[in-house]
N, C-alpha and C positions, 0 to 999 in steps of 0.2 A: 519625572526628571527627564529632561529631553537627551536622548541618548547621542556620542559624540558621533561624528561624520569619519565612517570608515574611506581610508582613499583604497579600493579595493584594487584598483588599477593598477597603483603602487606594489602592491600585495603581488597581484599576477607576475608583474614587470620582475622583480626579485625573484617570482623560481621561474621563469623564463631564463632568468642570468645565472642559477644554479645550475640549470641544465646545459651553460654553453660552455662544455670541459673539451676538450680533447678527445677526438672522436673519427673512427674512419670507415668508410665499409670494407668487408676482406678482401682487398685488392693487393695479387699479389704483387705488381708493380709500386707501391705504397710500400711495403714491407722492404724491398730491395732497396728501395733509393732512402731508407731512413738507415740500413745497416750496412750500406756500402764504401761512406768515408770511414767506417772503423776497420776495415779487411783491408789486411798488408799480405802477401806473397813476401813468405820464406825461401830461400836461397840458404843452401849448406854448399858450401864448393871448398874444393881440395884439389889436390895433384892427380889431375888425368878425370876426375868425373864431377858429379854435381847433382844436388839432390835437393829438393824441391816441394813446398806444400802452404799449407795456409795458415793464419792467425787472424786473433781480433782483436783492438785494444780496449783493454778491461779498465784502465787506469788513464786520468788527464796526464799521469807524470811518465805516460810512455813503455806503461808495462802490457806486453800482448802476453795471452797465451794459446799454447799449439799441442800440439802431439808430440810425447817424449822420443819418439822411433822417427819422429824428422829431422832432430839433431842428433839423433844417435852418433854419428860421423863426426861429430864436433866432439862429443864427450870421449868418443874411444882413439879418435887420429888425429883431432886438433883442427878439422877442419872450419872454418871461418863461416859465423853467421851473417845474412845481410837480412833485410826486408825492404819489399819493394810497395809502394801506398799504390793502389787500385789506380787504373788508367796512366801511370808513368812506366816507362820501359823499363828494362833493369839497369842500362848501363847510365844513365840519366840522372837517376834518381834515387840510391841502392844507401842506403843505412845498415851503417853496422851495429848488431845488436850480439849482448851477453848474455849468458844464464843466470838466471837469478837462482834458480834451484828448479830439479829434472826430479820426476817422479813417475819412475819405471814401469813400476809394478800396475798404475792408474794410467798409462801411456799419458802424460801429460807433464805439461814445460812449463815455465813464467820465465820470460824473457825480458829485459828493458832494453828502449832502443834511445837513443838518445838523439834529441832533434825530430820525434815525431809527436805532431802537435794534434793528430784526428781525435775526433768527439770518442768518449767513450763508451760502449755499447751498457743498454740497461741488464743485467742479469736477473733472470726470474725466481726471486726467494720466496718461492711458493711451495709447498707440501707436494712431494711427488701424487698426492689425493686429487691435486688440480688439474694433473695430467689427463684427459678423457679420450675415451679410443675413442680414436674417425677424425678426433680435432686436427684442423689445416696446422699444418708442418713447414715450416722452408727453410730447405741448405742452400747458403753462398760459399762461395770458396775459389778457386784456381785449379781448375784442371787440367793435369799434366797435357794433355792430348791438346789442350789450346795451345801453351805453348810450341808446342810441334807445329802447328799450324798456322805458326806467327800471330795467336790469338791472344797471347799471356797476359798484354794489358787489362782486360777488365776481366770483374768477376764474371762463375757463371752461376746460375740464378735456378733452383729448379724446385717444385712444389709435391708435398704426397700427405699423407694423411698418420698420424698416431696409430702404430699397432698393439704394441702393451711398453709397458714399466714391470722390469723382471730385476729381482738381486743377483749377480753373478760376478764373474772375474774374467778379465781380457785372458790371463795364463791359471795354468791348472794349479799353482800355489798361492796366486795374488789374492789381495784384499778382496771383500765381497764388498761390493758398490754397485749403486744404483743405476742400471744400464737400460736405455728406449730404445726400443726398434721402431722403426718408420719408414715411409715407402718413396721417400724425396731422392732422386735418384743422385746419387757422387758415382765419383772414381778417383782413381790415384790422382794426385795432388790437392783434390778437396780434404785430406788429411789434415786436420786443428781447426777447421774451418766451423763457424757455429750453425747450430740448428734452432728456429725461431719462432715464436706462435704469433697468431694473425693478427698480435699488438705490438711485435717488433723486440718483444721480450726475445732474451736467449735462454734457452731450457736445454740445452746441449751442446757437448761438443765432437764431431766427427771423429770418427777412430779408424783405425785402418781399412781399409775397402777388401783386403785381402786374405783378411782372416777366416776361415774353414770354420771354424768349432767355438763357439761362446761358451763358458762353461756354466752353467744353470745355478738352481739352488740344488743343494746337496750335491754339488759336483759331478751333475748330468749336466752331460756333454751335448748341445743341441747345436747341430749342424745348422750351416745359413749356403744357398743358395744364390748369390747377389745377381743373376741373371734373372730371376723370378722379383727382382723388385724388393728384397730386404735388407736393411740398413740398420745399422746400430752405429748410435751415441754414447757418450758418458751423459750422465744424468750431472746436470750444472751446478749441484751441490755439492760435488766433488771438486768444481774449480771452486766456489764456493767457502768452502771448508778450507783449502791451501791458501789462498790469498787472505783468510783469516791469519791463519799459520804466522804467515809470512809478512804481516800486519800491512798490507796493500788496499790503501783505499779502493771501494770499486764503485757505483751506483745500481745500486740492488732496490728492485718492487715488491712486496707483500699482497701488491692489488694481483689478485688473478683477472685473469685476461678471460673473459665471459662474450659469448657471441648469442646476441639477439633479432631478430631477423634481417640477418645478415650482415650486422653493424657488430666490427669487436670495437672492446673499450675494456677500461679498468674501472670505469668508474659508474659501473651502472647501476650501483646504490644510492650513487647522490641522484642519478636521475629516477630512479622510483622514489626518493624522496620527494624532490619536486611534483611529479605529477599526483602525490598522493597530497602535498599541499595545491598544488592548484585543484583536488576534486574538489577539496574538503573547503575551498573560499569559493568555489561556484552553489555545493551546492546549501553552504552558508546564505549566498546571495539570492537562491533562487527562493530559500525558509521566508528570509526575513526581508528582503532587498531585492522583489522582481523585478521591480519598474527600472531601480539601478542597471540590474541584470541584463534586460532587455532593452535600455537606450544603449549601454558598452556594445551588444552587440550591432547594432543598427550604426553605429558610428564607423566598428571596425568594416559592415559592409559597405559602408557609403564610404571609407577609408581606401578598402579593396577595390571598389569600382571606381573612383577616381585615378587610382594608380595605374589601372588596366587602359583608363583611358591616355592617360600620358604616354603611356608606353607605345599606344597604339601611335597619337602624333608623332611620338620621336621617331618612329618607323615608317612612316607614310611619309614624313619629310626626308631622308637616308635616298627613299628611292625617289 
């Protein structure tokens, strides 16, 4: 029985087009410019002072969240929240926003702003198990000291590495929740501001810069240093968890974020799928289908070398 005509090209062509997903190398310039139109600069102002930090919006309908001890001032004197969207000044361009509901005990707010229309950042709903020391870390945020410096308009952008995932509590009575330390350097005003891994994912959220004592498991007290480079987050299954709460749509990923020589992505399953279908139809072709085998390639050379040659014209004619 004459066996049918495989189009094995065809074959190729299809996990070629599996493999073309979304994909980048870990550039931390990549990771900034994807999570920079969701970063608003908090404004708390009242009579005689003003107080200042960072959010990110979790939701299309305008809900950011931050650090509960940056509105603190609103909740106890009434003072007036605004936010201001990355690269506009405050007086410009300043939205006033509400508390949707403040949770102390996890230093942490949800806010809505209304009239703010930025993309909303992905949240990483992956197993704190996906967290791995040394994995590339990056805090954005607003710090206070730019302002000072007439810098306030854009974020600033800084990069460190995963130190551990420890259970603890910001105060010595508060919840035990899932808290990272990492070496990306903040200071005052990068407070609410998110922490990101080298797929753009958020896996944290900044907490106070000024905190002395993180309280451990079993309620050992481990001292932090923040001149020696150590940082701590909420672990983002704490925001996570409230915007459940508080039935707030968000856009959440299950793909961990996996880095292979030197390319992160989420989706490096489908591409070992692919190239496990592209062995397995070469070396199909090489069993049963040499001659196939080796005209494809002799086409794709004489394919290659024609293009080099074009290239070469379009360039010889330029100059």
């Amino acid at each position: 029985m004459r066996m049918q005509k495989l189009n094995f090209s065809g074959l190729i062509g299809l996990a070629l087009a599996l493999m073309a997903t979304p994909v980048f190398a870990v550039e931390p310039h990549e990771v900034a410019r994807a999570l920079e139109p969701s970063i608003v600069r908090v404004l708390v102002m009242g009579p005689g002072g003003a107080a200042s930090g960072s959010a990110f919006q979790v939701s299309h309908a305008g809900h950011v969240a931050t650090n509960y001890h940056i509105i603190k001032p609103h909740v106890e004197s009434g003072w007036k929240i605004f936010v201001v969207r990355s690269g506009a000044a405050a007086d410009d361009d300043r939205l006033a926003a509400t508390v949707v509901k403040g949770f102390p005990n996890e230093d942490l707010a949800i806010l809505h702003v209304e009239g703010l229309r930025g993309p909303a950042v992905t949240l990483s709903d992956v197993d704190t198990a996906g967290l791995a020391k040394g994995m590339p870390i990056y805090a954005i945020g607003f710090p206070a000291a730019g302002g000072r410096l007439g810098l306030g308009r854009e974020t600033s952008f800084t990069s460190g590495a995963l130190s551990r995932s420890i259970v603890g509590s910001w105060t010595k009575d508060g919840p035990q929740i899932r808290i990272i330390q990492h070496s990306a350097p903040t200071n005052p005003g990068n407070s609410g501001g998110p922490v990101a891994n080298a797929c753009g994912q958020v896996v944290g959220i900044n907490s106070q810069r000024e905190l002395a004592v993180v309280v451990g498991p079993g309620g050992l007290a481990i001292p932090t240093d923040f001149i020696q480079g150590v940082f701590f987050a909420s672990h983002v299954s704490v925001l996570i968890q409230k915007l459940d709460e508080l039935s707030i749509a968000y856009t959440g990923s299950r793909k961990a974020c996996l880095i292979f020589m030197g390319v992160a992505s989420t989706n490096w399953y489908l591409y070992g799928s692919a190239l496990a279908f592209v062995g397995i139809t070469l070396f199909v072709l090489l069993l049963f289908r040499p001659r196939t085998l080796f005209r494809a390639i002799d086409r794709c050379r004489c394919a290659a070398q024609d293009g080099a040659e074009a290239i070469a014209r379009v360039m010889k004619d330029r100059k």
